[in-house]
C-alpha positions in Angstrom: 17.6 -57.3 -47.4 14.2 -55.1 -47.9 12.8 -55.8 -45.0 16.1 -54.5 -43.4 16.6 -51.4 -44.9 12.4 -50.9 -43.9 13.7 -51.5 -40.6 16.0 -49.1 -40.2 14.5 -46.8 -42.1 12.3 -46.7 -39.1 14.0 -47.4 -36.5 15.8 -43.8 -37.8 12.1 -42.4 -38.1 11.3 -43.3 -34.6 15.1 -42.0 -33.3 14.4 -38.6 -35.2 11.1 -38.6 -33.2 12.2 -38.8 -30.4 15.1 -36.6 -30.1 13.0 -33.7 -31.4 10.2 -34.5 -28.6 13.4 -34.1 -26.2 14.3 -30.9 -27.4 11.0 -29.3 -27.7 10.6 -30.0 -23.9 7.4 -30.7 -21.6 3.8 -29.5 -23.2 3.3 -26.1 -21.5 -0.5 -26.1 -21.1 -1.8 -22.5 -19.2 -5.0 -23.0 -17.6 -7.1 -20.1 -16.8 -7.7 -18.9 -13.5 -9.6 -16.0 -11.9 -7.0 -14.7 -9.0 -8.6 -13.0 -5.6 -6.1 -11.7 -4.0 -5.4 -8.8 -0.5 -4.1 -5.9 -0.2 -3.3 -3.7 2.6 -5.2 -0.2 2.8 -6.0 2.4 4.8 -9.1 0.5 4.5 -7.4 -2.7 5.9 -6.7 -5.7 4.5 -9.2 -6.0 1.1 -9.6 -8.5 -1.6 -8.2 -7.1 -5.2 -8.6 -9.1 -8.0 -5.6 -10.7 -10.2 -4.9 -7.5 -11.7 -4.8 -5.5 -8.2 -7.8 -3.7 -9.1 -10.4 -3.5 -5.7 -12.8 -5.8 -5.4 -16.4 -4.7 -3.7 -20.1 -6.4 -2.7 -22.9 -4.6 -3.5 -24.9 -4.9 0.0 -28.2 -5.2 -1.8 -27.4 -8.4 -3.5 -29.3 -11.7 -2.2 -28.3 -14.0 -4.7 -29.9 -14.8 -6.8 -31.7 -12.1 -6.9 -28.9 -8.8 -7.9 -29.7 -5.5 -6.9 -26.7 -4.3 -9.8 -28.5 -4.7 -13.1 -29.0 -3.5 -16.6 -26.9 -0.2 -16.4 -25.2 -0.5 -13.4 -23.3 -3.5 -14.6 -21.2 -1.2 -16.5 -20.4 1.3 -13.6 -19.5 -1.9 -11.5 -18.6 -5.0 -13.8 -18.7 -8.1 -11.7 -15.9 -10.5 -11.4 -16.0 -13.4 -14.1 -15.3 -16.4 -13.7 -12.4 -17.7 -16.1 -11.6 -20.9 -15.5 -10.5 -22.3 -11.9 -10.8 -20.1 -8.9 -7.3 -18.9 -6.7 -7.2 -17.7 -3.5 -3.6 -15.9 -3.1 -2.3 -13.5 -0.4 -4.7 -13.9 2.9 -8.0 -14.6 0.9 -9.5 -18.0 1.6 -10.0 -20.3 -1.2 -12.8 -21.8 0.8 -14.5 -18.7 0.3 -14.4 -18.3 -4.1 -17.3 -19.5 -5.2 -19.8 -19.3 -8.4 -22.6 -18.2 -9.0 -25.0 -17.2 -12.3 -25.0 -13.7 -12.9 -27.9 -11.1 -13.4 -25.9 -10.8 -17.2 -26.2 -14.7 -17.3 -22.7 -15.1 -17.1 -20.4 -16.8 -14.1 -19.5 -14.6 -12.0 -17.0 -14.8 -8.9 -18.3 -14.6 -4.9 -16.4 -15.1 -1.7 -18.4 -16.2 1.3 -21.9 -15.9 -0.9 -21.1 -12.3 -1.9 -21.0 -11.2 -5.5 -17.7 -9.3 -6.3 -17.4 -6.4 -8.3 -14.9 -3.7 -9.5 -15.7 0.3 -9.9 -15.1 1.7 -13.2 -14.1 5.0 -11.3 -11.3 3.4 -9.6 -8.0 5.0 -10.4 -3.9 4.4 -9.0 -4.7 7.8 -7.3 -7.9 6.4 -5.5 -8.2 2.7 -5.9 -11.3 2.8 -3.2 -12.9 5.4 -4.3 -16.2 3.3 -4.7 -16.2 2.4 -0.7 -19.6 2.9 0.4 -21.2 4.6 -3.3 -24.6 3.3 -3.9 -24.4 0.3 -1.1 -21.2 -0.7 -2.3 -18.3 -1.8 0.3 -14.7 -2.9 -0.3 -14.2 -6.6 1.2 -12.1 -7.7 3.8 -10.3 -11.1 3.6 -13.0 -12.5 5.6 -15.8 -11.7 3.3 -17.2 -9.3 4.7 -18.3 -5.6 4.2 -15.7 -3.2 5.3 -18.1 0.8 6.0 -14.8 3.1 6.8 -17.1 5.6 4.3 -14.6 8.1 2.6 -14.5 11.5 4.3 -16.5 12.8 1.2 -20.4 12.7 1.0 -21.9 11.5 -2.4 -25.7 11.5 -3.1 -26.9 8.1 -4.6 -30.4 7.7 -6.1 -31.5 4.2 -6.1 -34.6 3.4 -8.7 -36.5 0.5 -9.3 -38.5 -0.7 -12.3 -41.2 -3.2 -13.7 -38.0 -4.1 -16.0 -35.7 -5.8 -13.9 -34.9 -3.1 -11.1 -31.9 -2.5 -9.4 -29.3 0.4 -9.4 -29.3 2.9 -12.2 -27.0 5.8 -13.3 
């Protein structure tokens, strides 16, 4: 008589167990991703990043050697890497790659350029960085798009003993 009332006793346990893993429903597990995604401009047809903010290449980059050190890295903060790469809209997932970044961290390139976003970019003017300091918006082939604004800017470009690059 024990060893029946042990056995139902779990047979309940185990029928409690599983009705409460059917209502609690599938594991939802979120992986990260790092989005590149297009956009149509006046520009053309640029890459944006997840959050629709512009994405540029600095045209001095020869990874992995980075023209965009030290202080220039916060005018023009590279795309991270956050997990797995996506390609949405007409960017080519073929295209996202990796690479280590003058900061040491991951950062995000389509077809072998670095991408990066301007810290000056507003709603109002979300290109506003095209062609400042040998940076370029990026069409969805990967390339360097040099429609220049109709506004002239004078960039200074130094170099040092102690790592080089731009500087502001």
């Amino acid at each position: 008589m024990k060893h029946l009332k042990l056995l139902l006793a779990l047979a309940a346990i185990a029928a409690l167990g599983s009705t409460a893993a059917a209502f609690a429903g599938p594991a939802h597990t979120s992986a990260a991703q790092t989005v590149v995604n297009t956009k149509h401009t006046s520009l053309g047809t640029i890459l944006v990043n997840g959050s629709g903010q512009t994405l540029y290449l600095d045209a001095g980059d020869k990874p992995p050697h980075f023209a965009c050190t030290g202080g220039c890295l916060q005018a023009w903060p590279p795309l991270l890497a956050n997990g797995a790469l996506k390609a949405k809209g007409s960017a080519k997932a073929s295209l996202l790659k990796t690479v280590k970044g003058a900061n040491g961290k991951t950062w995000v390139t389509y077809n072998g350029h670095p991408l990066y976003t301007f810290a000056s970019d507003s709603s109002s003017n979300p290109t506003s960085g095209e062609g400042v300091n040998g940076f370029f918006v990026v069409s969805a082939a990967g390339q360097k798009i040099t429609h220049a604004p109709n506004t002239s800017t004078t960039t200074t470009t130094t170099t040092s003993s102690t790592g080089g690059g731009h500087y502001y």
